[in-house]
PLY file of the C-alpha trace (Angstrom):
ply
format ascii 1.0
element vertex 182
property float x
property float y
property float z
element edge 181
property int vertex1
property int vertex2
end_header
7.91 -6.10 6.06
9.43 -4.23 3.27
9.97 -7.16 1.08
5.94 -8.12 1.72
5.07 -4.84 0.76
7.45 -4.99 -2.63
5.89 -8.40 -3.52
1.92 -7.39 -2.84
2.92 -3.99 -5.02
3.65 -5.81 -7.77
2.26 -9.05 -7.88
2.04 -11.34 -11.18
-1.77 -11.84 -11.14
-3.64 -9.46 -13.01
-7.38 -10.07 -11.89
-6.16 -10.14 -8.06
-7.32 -7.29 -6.00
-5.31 -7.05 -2.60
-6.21 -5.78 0.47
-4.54 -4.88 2.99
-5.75 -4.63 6.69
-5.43 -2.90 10.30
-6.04 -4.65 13.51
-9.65 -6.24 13.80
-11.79 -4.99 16.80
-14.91 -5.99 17.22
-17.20 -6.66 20.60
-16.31 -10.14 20.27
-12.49 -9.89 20.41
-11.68 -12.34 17.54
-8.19 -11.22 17.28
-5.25 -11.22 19.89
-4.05 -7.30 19.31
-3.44 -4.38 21.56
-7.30 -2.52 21.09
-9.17 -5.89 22.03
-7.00 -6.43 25.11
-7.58 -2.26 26.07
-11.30 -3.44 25.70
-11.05 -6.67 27.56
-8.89 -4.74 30.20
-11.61 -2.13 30.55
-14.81 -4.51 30.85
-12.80 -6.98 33.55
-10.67 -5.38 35.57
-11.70 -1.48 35.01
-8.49 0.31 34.37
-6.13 -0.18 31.09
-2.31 -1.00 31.21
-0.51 0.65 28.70
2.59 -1.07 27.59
5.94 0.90 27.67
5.29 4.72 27.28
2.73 4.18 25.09
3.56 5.80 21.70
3.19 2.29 19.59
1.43 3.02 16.55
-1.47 0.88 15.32
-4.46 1.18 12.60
-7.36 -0.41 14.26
-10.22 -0.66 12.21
-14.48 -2.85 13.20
-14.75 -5.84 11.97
-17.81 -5.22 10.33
-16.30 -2.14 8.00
-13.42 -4.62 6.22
-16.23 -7.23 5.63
-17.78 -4.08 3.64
-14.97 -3.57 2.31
-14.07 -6.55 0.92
-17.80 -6.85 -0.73
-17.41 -3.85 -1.77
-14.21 -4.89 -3.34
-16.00 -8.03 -4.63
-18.88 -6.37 -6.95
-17.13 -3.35 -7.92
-17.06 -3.13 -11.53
-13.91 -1.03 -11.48
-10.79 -3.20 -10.64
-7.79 -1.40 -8.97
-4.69 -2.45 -9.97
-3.14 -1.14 -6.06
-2.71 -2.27 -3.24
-6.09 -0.96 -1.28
-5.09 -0.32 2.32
-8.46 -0.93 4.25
-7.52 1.26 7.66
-6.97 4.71 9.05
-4.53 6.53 7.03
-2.64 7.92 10.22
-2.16 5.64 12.92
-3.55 5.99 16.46
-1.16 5.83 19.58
-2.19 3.21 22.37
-2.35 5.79 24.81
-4.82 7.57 22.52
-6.61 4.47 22.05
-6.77 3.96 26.32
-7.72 7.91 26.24
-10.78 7.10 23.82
-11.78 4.16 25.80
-11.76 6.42 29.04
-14.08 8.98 27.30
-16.62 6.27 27.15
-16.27 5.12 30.50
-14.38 8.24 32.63
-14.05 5.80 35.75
-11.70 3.53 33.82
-8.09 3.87 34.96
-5.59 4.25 32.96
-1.92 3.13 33.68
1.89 2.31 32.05
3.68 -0.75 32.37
6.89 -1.96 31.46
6.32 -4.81 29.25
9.29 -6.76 27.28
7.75 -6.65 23.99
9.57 -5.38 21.03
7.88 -2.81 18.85
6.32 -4.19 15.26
8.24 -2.47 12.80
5.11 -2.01 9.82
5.85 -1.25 6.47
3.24 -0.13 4.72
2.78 -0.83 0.52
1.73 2.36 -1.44
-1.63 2.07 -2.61
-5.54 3.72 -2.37
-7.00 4.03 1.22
-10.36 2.69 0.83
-11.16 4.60 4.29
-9.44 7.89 3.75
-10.70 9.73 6.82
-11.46 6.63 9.19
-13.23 8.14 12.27
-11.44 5.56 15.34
-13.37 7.55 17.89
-16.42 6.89 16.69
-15.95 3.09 15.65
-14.70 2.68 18.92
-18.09 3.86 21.08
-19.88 1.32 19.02
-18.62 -1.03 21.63
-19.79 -2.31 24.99
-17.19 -1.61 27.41
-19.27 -2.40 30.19
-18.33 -4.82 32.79
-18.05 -8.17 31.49
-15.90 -11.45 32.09
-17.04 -14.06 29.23
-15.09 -12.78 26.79
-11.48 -14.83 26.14
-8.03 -13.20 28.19
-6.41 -10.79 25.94
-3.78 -9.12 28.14
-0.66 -7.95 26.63
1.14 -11.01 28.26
-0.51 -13.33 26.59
-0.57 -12.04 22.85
1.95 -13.07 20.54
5.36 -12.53 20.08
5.49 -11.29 16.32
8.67 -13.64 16.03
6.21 -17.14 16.95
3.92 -18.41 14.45
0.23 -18.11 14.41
-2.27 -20.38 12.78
-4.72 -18.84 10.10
-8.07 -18.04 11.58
-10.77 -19.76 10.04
-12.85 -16.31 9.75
-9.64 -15.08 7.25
-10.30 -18.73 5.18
-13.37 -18.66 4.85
-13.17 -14.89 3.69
-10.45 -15.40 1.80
-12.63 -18.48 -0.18
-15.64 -16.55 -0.70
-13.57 -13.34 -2.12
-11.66 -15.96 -4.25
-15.30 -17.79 -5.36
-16.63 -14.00 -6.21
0 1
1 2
2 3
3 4
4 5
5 6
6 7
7 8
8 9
9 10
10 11
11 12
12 13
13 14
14 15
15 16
16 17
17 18
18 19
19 20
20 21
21 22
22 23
23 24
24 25
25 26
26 27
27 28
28 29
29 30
30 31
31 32
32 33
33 34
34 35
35 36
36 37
37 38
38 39
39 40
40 41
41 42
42 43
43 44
44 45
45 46
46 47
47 48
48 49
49 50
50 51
51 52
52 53
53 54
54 55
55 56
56 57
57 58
58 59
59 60
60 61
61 62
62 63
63 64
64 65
65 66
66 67
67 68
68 69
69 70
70 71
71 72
72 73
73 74
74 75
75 76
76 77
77 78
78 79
79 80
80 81
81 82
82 83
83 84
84 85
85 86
86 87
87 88
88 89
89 90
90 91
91 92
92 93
93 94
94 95
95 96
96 97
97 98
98 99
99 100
100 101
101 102
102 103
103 104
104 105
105 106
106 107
107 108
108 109
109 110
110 111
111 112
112 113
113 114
114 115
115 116
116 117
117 118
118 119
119 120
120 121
121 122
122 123
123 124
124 125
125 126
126 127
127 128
128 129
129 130
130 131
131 132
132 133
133 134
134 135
135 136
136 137
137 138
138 139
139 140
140 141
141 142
142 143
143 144
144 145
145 146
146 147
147 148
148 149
149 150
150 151
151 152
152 153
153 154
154 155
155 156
156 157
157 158
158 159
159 160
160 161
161 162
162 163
163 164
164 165
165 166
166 167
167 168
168 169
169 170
170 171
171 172
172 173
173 174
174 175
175 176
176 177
177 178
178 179
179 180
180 181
């Protein structure tokens, strides 16, 4: 929200670096969001259902690039009194996310459905991109889209409303210690 974004611009601790990221995707799908249920779509059932006409925005960014970046972040010797935004500077639409997905595997499907979900409205703080020119494309073909059906059900139905509340994932504590212990 605006009033977030406000308080994380100009926060009272001086030695506090904060970082701000996108939606996590890895080949794992750790995180109930809209690119790890496009992936989980495409390895089970084949085809991708893209909610409403799909022009949502979203800044996806790999798992394994914010862990750089908060080490990174850690051991620099230069502290940044911004906000560092850790994800693409211009956001990707879903149906350019299904469109990527379908360049990896051209027999996927892709299709719209009407789906009740209100839009996120993001605000985003001003501050220093630590990825300026993020390639999405190419994070994206780093994962296996092939046909798989162990991974957990991530289908727009069953993510989140953004009005319910959502425990802390243990992988953002235990981050969130280990940046604080640094």
């Amino acid at each position: 929200t605006e009033k977030l974004s406000r308080r994380l611009s100009n926060h009272a601790y001086h030695s506090l670096q904060v970082l701000v990221y996108g939606e996590l995707f890895d080949n794992h799908g750790l995180e109930a969001n809209i690119v790890n249920s496009f992936i989980h779509q495409a390895r089970v059932y084949g085809k991708v259902d893209i909610p409403n006409s799909g022009l949502g925005k979203h800044h996806p960014i790999l798992l394994s690039d914010i862990l750089m970046a908060i080490i990174a972040t850690a051991f620099s010797e230069e502290k940044l009194h911004r906000v560092l935004l850790a994800f693409p500077k211009h956001p990707v639409t879903e149906i350019s996310l299904a469109r990527m997905l379908q360049k990896m595997n051209p027999m996927l499907k892709i299709d719209f459905k009407k789906k009740k979900n209100r839009a996120r409205g993001f605000s985003i703080p001003e501050g220093v991109y630590f990825f300026p020119d993020y390639p999405v494309e190419e994070k994206l073909h780093t994962i296996d889209i092939s046909k798989n059906t162990a991974t957990p059900d991530l289908s727009i139905k069953n993510m989140l409303v953004p009005s319910q509340k959502r425990g802390t994932p243990r992988f953002f504590i235990g981050m969130l210690s280990l940046f604080l212990l640094l």
